[in-house]
ZATIBA-545485 format. One line per 2 residues: number of its first residue (from 1); for each residue x, y, z of N, C-alpha, C. Coordinates in steps of 0.2 Angstrom, whole numbers, plus 2048, in hexadecimal, padded with zeros to 3 digits. Atoms other than C-alpha are relative to their C-alpha. Layout:
BEGIN
NUM	X,Y,Z,X,Y,Z,X,Y,Z  ...
//
This chain:
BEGIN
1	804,7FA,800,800,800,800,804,806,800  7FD,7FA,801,80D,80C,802,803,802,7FA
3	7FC,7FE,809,816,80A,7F3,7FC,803,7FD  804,7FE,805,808,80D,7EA,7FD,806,801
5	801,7F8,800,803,81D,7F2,806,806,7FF  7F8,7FD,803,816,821,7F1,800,802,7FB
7	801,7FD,807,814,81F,7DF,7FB,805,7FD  805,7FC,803,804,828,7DC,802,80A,804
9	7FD,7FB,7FF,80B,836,7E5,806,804,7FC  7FD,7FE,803,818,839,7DD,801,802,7F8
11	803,7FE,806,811,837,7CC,7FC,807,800  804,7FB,800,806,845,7D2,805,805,7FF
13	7FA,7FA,7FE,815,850,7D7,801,802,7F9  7FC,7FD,807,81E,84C,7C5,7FC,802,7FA
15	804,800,805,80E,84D,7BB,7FB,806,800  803,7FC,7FB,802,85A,7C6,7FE,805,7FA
17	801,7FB,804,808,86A,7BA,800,800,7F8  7FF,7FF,806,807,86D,7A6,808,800,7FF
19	7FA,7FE,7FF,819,872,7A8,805,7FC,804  7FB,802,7F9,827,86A,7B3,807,805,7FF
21	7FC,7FA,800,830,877,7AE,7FE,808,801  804,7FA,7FD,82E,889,7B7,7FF,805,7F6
23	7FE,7FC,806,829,896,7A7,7FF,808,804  802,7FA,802,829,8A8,7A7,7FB,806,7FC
25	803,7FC,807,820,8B6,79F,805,804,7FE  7FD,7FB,805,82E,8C2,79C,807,7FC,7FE
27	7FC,805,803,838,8B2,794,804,805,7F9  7FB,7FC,807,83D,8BE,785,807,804,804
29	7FD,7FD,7FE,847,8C7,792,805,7FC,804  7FF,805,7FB,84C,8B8,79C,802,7F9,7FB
31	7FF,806,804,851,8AE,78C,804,7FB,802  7FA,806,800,861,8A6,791,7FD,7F9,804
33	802,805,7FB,858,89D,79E,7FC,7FB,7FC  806,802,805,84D,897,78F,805,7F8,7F9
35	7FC,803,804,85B,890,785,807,801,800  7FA,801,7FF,86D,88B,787,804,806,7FA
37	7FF,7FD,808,871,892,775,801,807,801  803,7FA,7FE,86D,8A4,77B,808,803,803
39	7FD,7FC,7F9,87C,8A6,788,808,802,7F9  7F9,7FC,802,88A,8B4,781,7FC,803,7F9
41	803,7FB,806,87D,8BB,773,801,808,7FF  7FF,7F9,7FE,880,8CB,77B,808,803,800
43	7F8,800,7FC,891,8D2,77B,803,805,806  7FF,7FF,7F7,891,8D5,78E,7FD,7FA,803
45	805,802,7F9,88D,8CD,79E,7FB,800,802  807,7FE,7FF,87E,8CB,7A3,7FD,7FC,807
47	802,805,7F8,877,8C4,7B6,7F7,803,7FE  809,7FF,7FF,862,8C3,7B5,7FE,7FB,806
49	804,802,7FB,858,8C1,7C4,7F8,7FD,7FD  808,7FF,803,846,8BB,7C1,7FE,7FB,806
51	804,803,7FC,839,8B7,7D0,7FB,800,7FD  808,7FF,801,827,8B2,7CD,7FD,7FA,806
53	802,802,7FB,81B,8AF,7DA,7F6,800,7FB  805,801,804,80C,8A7,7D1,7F9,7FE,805
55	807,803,7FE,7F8,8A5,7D4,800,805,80A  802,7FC,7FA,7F9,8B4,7E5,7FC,7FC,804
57	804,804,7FC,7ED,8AE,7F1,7FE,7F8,802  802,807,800,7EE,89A,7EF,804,7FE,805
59	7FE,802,7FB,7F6,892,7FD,807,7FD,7FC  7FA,804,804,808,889,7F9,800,802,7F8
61	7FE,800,80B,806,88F,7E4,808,801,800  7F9,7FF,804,816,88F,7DB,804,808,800
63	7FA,7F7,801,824,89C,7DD,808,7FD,7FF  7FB,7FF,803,833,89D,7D4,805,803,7FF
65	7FA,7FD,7FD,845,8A3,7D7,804,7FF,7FB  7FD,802,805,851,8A4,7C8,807,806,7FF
67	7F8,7FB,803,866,8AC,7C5,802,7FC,7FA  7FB,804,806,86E,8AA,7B6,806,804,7FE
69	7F8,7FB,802,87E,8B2,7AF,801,7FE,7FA  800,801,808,882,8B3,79D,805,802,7FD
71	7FB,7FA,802,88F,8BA,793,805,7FD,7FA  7FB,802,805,89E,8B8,784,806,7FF,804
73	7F9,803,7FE,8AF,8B2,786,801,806,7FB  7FE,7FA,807,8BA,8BF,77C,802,7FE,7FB
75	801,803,807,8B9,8B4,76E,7F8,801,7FE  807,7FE,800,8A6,8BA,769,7FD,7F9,7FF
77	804,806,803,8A4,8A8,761,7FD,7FB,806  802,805,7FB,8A2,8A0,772,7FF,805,807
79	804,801,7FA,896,8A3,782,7FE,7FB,803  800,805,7F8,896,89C,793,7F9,804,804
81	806,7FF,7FC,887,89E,7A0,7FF,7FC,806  800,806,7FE,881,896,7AE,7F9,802,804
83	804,7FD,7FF,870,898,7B6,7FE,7FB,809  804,804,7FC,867,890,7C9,7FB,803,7FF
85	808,7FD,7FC,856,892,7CF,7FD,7F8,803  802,801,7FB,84B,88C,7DA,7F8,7FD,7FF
87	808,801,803,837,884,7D6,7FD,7FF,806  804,802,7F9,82C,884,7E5,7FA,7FD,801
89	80A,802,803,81A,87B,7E2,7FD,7FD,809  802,802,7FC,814,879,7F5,803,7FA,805
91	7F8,802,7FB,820,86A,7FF,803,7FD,7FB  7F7,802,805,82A,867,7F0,802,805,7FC
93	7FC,7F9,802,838,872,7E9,804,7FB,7FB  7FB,805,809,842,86E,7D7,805,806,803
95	7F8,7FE,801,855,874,7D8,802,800,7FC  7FB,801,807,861,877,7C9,806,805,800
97	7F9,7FD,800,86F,87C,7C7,805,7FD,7F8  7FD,7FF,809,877,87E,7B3,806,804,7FF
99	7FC,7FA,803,887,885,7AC,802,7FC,7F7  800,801,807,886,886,798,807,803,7FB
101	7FB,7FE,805,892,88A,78A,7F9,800,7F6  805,7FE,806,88C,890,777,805,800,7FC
103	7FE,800,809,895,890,765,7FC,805,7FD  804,7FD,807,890,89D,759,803,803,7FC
105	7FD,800,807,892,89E,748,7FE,806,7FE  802,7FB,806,892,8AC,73B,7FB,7FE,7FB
107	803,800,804,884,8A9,72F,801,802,7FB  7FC,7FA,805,887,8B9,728,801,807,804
109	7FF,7FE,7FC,88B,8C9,72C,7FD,805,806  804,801,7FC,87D,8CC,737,7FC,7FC,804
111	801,807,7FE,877,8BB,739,804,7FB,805  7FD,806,7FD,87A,8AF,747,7FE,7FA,802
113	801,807,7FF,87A,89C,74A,802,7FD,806  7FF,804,7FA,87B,896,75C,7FF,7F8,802
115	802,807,7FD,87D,885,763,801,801,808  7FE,800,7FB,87D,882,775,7FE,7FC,805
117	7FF,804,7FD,880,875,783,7FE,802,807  802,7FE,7FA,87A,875,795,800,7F9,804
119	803,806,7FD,87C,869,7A3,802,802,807  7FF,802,7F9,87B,868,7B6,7FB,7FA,805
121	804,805,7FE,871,862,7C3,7F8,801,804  806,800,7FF,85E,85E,7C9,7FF,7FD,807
123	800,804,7FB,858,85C,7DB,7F8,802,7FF  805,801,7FF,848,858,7DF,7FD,7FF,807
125	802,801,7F8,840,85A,7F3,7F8,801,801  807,801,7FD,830,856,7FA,801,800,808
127	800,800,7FA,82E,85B,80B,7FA,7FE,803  807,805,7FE,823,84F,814,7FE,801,808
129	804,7FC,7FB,821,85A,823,7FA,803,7FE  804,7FB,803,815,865,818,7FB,7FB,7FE
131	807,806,805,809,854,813,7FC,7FE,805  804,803,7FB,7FD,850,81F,7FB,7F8,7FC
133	804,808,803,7F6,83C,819,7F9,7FF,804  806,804,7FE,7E5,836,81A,800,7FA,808
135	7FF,807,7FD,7EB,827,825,807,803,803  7F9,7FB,7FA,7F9,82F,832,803,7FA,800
137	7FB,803,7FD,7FF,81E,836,802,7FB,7F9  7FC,802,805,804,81A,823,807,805,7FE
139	7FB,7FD,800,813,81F,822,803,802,7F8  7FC,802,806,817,823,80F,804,805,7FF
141	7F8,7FA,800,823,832,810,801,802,808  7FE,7FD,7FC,82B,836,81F,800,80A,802
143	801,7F9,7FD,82A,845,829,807,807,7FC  7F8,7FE,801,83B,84B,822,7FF,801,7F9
145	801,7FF,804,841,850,812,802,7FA,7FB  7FE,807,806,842,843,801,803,804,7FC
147	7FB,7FC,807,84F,848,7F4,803,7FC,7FC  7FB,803,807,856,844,7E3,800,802,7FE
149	7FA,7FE,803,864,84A,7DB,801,7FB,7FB  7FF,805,805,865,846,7CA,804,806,7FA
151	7FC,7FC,807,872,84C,7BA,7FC,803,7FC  803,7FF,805,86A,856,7AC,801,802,7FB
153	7FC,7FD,806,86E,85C,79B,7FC,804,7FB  806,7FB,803,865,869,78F,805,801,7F9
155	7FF,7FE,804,869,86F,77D,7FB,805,7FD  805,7FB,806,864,880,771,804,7FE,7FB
157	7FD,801,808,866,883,75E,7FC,809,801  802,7F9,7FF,864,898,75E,7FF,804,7F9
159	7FD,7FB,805,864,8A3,74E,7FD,806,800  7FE,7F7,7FD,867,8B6,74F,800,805,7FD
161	7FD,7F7,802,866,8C8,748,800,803,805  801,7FC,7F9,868,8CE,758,7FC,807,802
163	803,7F8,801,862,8E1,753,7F9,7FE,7FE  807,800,803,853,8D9,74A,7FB,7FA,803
165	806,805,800,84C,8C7,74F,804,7F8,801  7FD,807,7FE,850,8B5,756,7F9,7FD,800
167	805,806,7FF,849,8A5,755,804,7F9,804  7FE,804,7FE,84E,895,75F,7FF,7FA,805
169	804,804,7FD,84A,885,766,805,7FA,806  7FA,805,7FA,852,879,776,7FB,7FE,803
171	803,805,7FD,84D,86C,77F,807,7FE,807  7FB,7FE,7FD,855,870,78F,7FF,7FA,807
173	7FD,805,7FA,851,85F,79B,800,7FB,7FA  800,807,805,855,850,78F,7FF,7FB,803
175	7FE,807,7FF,85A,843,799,7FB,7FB,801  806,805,7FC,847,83C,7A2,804,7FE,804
177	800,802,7FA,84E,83A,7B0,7F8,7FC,805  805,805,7FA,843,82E,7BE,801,803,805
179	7FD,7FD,7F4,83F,836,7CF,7FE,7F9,802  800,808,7FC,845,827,7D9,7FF,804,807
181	802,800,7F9,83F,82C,7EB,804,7FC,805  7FF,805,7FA,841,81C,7F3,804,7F9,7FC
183	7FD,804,806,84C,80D,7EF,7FD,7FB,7FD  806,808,802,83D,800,7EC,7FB,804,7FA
185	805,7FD,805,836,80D,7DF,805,800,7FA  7FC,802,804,842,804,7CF,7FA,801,7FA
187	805,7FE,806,833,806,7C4,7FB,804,800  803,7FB,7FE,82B,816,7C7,800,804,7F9
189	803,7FE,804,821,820,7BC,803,807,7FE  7FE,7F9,7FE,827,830,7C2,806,804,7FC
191	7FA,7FE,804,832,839,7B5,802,807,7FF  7FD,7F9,803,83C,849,7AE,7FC,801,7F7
193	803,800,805,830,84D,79F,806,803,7FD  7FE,7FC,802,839,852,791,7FD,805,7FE
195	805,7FC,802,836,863,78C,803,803,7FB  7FE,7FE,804,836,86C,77C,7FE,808,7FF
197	802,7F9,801,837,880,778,802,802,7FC  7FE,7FB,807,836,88C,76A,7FE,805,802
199	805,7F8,800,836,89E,769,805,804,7FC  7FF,7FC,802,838,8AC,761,7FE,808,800
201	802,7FA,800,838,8BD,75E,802,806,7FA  800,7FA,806,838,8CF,751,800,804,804
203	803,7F8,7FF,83B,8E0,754,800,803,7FA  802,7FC,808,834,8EC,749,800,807,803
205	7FE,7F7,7FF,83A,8FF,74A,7F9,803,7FF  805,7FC,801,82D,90C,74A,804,807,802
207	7FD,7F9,7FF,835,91D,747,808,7FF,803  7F9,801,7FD,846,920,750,7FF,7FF,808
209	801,801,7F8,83F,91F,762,7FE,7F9,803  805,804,7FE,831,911,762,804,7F9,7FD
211	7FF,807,803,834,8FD,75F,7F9,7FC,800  804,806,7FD,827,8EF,760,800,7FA,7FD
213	7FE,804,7FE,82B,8E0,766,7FC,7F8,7FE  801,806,7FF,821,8CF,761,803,7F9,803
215	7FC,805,802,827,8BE,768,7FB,7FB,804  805,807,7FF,81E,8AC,76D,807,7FD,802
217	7FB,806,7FD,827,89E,776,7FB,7F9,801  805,805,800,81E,88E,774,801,7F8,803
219	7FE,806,7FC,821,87E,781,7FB,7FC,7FE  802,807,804,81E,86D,77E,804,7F8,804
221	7FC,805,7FB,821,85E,78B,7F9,7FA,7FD  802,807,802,819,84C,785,7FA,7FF,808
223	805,801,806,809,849,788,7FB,807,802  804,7FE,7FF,802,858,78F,7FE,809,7F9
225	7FF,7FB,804,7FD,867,783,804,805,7FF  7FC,7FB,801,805,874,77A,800,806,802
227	7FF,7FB,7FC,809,884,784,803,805,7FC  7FE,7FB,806,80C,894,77A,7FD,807,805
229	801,7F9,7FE,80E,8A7,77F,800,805,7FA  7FE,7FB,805,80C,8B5,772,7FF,807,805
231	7FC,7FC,7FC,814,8C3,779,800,807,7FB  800,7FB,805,814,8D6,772,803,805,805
233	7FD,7FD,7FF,820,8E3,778,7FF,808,7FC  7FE,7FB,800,822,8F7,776,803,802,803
235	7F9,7FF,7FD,831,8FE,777,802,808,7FE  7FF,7F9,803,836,910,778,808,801,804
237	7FB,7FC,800,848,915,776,805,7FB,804  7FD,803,7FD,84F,905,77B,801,7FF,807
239	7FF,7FD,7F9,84C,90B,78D,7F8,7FC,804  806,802,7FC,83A,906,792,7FD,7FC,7FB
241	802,803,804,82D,8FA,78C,7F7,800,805  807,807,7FE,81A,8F2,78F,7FE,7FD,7FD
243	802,805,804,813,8E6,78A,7FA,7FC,803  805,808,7FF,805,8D6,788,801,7FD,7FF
245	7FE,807,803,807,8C5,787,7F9,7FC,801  806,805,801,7F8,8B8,784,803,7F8,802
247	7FD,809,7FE,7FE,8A5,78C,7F8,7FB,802  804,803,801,7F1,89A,786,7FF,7FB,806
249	805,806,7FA,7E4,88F,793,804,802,805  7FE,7FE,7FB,7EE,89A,79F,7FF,806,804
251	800,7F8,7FE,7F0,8B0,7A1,800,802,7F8  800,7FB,802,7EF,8BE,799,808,804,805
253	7FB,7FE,7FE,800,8C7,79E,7FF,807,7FE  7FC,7F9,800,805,8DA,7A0,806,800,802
255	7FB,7FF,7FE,817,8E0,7A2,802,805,7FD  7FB,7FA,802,822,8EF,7A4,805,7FE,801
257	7FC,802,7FF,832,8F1,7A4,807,80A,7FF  7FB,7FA,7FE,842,900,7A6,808,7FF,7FF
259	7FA,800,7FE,854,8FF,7A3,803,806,800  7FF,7FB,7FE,85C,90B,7AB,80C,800,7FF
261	7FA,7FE,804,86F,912,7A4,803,7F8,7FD  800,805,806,86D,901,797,807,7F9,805
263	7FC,806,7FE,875,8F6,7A7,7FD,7FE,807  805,802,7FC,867,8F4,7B3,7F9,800,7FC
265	80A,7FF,801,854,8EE,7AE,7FC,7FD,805  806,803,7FB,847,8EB,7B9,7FA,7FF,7F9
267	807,800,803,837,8E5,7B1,7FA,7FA,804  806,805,7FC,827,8DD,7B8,7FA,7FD,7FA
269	806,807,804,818,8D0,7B1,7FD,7FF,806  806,802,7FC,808,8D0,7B8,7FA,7FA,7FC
271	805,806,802,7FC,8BF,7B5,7FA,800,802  808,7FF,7FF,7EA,8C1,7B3,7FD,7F8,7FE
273	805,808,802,7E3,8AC,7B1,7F9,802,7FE  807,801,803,7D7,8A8,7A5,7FC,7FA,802
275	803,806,7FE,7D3,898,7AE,7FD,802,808  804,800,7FA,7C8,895,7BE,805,802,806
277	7FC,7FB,7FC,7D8,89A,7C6,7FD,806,806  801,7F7,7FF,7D4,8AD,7C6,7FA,7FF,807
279	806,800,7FA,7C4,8A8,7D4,804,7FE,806  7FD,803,7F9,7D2,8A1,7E1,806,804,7FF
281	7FA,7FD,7FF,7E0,8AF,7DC,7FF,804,7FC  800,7F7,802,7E4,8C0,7D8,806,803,7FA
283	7F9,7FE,806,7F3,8BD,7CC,804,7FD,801  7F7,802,7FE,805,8B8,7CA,803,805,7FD
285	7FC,7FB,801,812,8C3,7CB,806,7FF,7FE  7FA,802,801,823,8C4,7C2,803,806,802
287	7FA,7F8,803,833,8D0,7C5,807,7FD,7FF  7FB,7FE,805,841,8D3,7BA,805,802,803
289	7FA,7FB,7FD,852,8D7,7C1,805,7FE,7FB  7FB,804,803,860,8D7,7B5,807,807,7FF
291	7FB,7FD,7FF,873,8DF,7B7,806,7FE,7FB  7FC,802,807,87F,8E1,7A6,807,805,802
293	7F6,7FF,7FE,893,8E0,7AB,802,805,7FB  7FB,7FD,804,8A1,8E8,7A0,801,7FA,7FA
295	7FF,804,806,8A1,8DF,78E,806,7FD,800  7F9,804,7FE,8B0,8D0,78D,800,803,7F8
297	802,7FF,808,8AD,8D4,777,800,808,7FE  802,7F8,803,8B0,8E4,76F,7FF,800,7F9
299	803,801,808,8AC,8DE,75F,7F7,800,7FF  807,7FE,801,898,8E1,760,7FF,805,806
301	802,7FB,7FE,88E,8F0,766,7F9,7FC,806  805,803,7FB,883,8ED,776,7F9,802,7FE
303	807,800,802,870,8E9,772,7FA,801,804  802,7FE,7FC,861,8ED,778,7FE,7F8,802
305	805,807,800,854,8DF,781,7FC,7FF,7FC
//
């Protein structure tokens, strides 16, 4: 009897959400974390903060904790990266920890072709102080906490005008890993779905001050539906923006944003759910912090987000 509720719990834990991977709404800002391929696009440094604390008012919902560091070697052709964060969903928490490397090629002379690698590691905790059982005197998780640590590995494919429009695609957990819990659970259902993402993006000049921004990013993890964000920005003078984004059978998104002397940005995302959500909360919230070092590369001109 235990195993079986063991298993069934833990199928819940790996199955529960649409996603096993945390997403974003200002993912255009927040790419790197999106795709291995990304890291050194820019010719600076670049550390991005991004917290989101989803579904306000619901008890234990999902909040998420995320650094990343990005950047060129002084050969422009290759960038390194490495990103944590943190997933929160009620008494279990995902951990990761990544550091990536990137290749890019010349296409042409505005054109770029990235490849890029990514591997670290994946923990897993379920704190079974937080679970109160039907049946107190079955014991299927201890009161303590259960953890697995497991290897992971991720790949992108990027390509670039950086002034004008990217498109690109990775699939950042490959492996399917098995959350093994317990050692008598050798055939457990309980897995690391693989996930797959595309996105892209255009900017389109409007006079000498204005830009606007379309971009989409569209997940895709076996067998649950396809997830898709279309996303529209406004941008005045490289310096400020707002924007809407639409994330289908989910929100409606609004977002501002500021970069302040072109090496500080703040920008926030607010989530309005279009599902039954909205009756048990008031929103999710995202905010944006991101900090651009001293460029390693003096062969390219620093760009906008």
């Amino acid at each position: 009897m235990k195993r079986i509720l063991s298993f069934l719990f833990l199928l819940v834990v790996a199955t529960a959400t649409a996603q096993q991977l945390p997403h974003f709404s200002q993912y255009m800002l927040n790419d790197y974390a999106e795709n291995p391929a990304i890291g050194g696009t820019n010719p600076y440094f670049e550390a991005n903060s991004i917290n989101r604390y989803q579904w306000i008012g619901i008890t234990d919902a999902p909040r998420t904790y995320q650094l990343s560091v990005d950047g060129p070697l002084k050969n422009d052709h290759f960038g390194v990266g490495g990103q944590v964060f943190t997933d929160v969903v009620g008494p279990t928490r995902r951990t990761g920890c990544y550091l990536s490397y990137a290749y890019h090629l010349n296409v042409t002379k505005d054109i770029k072709l990235s490849f890029g690698l990514q591997g670290g590691v994946l923990q897993y905790t379920v704190d079974g102080s937080k679970i109160q059982l039907a049946d107190m005197s079955d014991n299927v998780l201890s009161s303590g906490l259960q953890n697995v640590v497991m290897p992971e590995f991720g790949a992108g494919i990027y390509l670039y005008n950086k002034k004008k429009w990217y498109v690109g695609f990775s699939v950042p957990e490959m492996l399917e890993n098995k959350l093994k819990f317990f050692d008598y659970m050798n055939n457990t259902a309980s897995i690391i779905t693989r996930h797959y993402t595309f996105m892209a993006g255009y900017t389109f000049p409007i006079g000498n001050v204005f830009a606007l921004q379309p971009t989409t990013i569209v997940r895709y993890a076996d067998p649950v539906p396809v997830q898709f964000d279309l996303g529209l920005r406004l941008i005045y003078r490289d310096k400020m923006w707002i924007g809407v984004a639409y994330r289908n059978l989910d929100a409606i998104v609004s977002m501002v944003g500021y970069t302040y002397r072109e090496n500080l940005t703040f920008g926030y995302a607010y989530d309005y759910s279009i599902t039954n959500i909205q009756n048990y909360s008031s929103g999710s919230h995202e905010i944006f912090l991101s900090i651009r070092f001293a460029a390693m590369s003096s062969k390219n001109t620093p760009a906008s987000n």
